[in-house]
DOLOTOR-333621 format. One record per residue (C-alpha): x, y, z; residue number from 1. Coordinates in steps of 0.1 Angstrom, whole numbers. Layout:
BEGIN
+-------+-------+-------+-----+
|    xx |    yy |    zz |   i |
+-------+-------+-------+-----+
|     X |     Y |     Z | NUM |
...
+-------+-------+-------+-----+
This chain:
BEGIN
+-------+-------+-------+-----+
|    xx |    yy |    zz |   i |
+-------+-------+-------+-----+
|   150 |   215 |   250 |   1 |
|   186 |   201 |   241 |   2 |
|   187 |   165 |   222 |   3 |
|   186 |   135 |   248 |   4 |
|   195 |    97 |   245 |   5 |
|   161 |    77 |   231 |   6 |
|   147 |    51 |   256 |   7 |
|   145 |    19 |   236 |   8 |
|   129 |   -19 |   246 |   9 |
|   164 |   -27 |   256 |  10 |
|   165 |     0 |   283 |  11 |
|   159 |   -20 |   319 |  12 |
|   132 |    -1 |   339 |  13 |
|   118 |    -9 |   372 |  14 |
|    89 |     6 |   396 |  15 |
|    99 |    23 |   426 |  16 |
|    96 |   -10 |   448 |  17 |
|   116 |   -33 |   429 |  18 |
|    91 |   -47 |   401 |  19 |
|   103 |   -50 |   366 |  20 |
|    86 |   -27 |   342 |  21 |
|    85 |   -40 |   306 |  22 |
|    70 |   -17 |   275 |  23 |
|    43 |   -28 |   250 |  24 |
|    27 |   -30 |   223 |  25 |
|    52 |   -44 |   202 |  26 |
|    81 |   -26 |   185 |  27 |
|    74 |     6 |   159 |  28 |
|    87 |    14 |   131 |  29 |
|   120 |    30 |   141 |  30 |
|   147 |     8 |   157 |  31 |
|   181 |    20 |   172 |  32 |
|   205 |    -7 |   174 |  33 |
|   179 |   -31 |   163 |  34 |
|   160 |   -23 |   193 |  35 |
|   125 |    -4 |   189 |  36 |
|   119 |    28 |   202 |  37 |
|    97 |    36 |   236 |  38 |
|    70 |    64 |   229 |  39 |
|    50 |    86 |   251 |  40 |
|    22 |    60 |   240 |  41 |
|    35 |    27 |   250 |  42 |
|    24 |    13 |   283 |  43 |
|    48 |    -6 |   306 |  44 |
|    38 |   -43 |   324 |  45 |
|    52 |   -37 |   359 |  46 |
|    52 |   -71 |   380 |  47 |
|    71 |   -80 |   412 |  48 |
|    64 |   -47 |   429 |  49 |
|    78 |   -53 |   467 |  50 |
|    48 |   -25 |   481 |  51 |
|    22 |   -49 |   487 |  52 |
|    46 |   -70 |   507 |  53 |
|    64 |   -35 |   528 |  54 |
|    25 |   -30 |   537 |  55 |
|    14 |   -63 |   546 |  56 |
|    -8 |   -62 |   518 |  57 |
|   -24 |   -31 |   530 |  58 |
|   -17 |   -10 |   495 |  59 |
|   -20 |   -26 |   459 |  60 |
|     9 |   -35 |   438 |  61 |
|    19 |   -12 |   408 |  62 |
|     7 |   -25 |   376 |  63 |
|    15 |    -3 |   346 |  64 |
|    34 |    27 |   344 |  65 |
|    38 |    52 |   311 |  66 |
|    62 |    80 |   302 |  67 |
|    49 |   117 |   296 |  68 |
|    71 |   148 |   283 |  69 |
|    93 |   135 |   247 |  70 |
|   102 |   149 |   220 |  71 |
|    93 |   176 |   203 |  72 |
|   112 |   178 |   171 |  73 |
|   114 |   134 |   163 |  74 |
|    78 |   117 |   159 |  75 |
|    70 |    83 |   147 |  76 |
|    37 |    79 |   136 |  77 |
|    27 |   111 |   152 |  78 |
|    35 |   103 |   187 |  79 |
|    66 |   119 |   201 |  80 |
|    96 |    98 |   220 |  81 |
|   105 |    86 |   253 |  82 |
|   143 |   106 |   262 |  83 |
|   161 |   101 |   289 |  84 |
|   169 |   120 |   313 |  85 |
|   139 |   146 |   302 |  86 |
|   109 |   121 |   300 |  87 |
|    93 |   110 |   331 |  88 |
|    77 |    81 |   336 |  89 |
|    52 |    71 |   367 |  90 |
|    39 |    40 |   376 |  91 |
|     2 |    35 |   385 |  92 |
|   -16 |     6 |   411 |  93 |
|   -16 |    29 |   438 |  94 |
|   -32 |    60 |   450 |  95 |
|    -8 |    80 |   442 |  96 |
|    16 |    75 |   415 |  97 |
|    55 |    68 |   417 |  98 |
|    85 |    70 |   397 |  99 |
|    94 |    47 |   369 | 100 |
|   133 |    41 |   372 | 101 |
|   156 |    35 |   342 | 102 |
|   193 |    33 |   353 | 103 |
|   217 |    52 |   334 | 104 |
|   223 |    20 |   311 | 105 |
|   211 |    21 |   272 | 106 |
|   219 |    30 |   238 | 107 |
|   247 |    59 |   240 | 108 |
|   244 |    64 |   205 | 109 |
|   209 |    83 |   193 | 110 |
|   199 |   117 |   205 | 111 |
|   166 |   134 |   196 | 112 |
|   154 |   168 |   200 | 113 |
+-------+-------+-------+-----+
């Protein structure tokens, strides 16, 4: 696996449908431009998801979404990182999950391995 930028709280992320996803808990321990660091253990807030609405209400909304594949080599606390573009993230609220989108934008400055 080759070193990848780290996803941080300032990195925008949105469901597949539009809604805003926003990480928590709070901020850890390591911060990269004064932002804190997404891990494969925080869980994302999703709201304004646009699928209840394209199905008349027929399917729920998505909810939450998390990130699954970081780092290998950098840990805080045990738990490895969110990277883009090798971590994946999937939103959940409906049967079957969909992607969690983060746009190119972020830090350009922090790689981990």
């Amino acid at each position: 696996m080759s070193p990848s930028y780290v996803i941080t709280f300032a990195n925008a992320a949105f469901c597949s449908h539009g809604g805003k996803a926003t990480p928590y808990p709070p901020m850890g321990k390591i911060l990269v431009e004064g932002m804190g660091v997404v891990t494969l253990s925080h869980q994302y807030a999703i709201v304004g998801c646009g699928f209840p609405a394209a199905t008349s209400g027929a399917q729920p909304a998505c909810v939450t979404g998390t990130f699954f594949n970081g780092t290998t080599r950098v840990l805080t606390n045990g738990v490895p990182l969110a990277v883009l573009p090798l971590s994946v993230g999937t939103s959940k609220g409906l049967p079957n999950p969909t992607p969690l989108i983060l746009p190119p934008a972020g830090q350009h400055r922090v790689l981990a391995q």
